[in-house]
N, C-alpha and C positions, 0 to 999 in steps of 0.2 A: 176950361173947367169941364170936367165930365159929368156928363146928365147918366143919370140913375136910370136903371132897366126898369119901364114902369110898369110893364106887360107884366111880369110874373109876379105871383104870390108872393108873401111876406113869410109864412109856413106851409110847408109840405101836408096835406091832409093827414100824412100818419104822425107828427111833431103836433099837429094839433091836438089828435085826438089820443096820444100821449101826454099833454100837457092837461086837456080835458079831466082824463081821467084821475091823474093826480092830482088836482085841485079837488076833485068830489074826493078821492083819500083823503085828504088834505084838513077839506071842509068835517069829513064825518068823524074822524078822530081828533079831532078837537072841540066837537060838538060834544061826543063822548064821552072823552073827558073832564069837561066842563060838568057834565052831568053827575058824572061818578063823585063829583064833592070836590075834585082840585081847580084851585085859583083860576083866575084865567091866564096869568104869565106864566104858568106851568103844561097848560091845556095849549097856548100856543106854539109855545116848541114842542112837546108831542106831536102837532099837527105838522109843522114845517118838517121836522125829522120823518114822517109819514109821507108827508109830497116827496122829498127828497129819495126817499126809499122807490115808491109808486113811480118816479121817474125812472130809475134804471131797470126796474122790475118790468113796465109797462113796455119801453126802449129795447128789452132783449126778449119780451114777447111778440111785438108785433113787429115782426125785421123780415 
């Protein structure tokens, strides 16, 4: 059986602070929307489609 590399990280500090960052996307436009008067099953997927954007967005900015 092969033992796991246990010395390194689990995320690179810029995947973190890529994933970081779209979750605060993530989080504030579905706050947002929530606010603006839509449901919350409608304010969710706004949010997850926002992280999902903020991922590639944040991914081919800090490279």
């Amino acid at each position: 059986m092969v033992e796991p590399d246990r010395d390194g990280p689990l995320l690179t500090q810029r995947a973190a602070i890529v994933f970081l960052l779209a979750a605060l996307v993530g989080v504030g436009a579905t706050v947002l929307t929530a606010l603006a008067g839509n449901g919350w099953p409608v304010a969710l997927s706004a949010g997850c489609g926002a992280a999902a954007s903020a991922v590639l967005f944040f991914k081919t900015i800090i490279g």
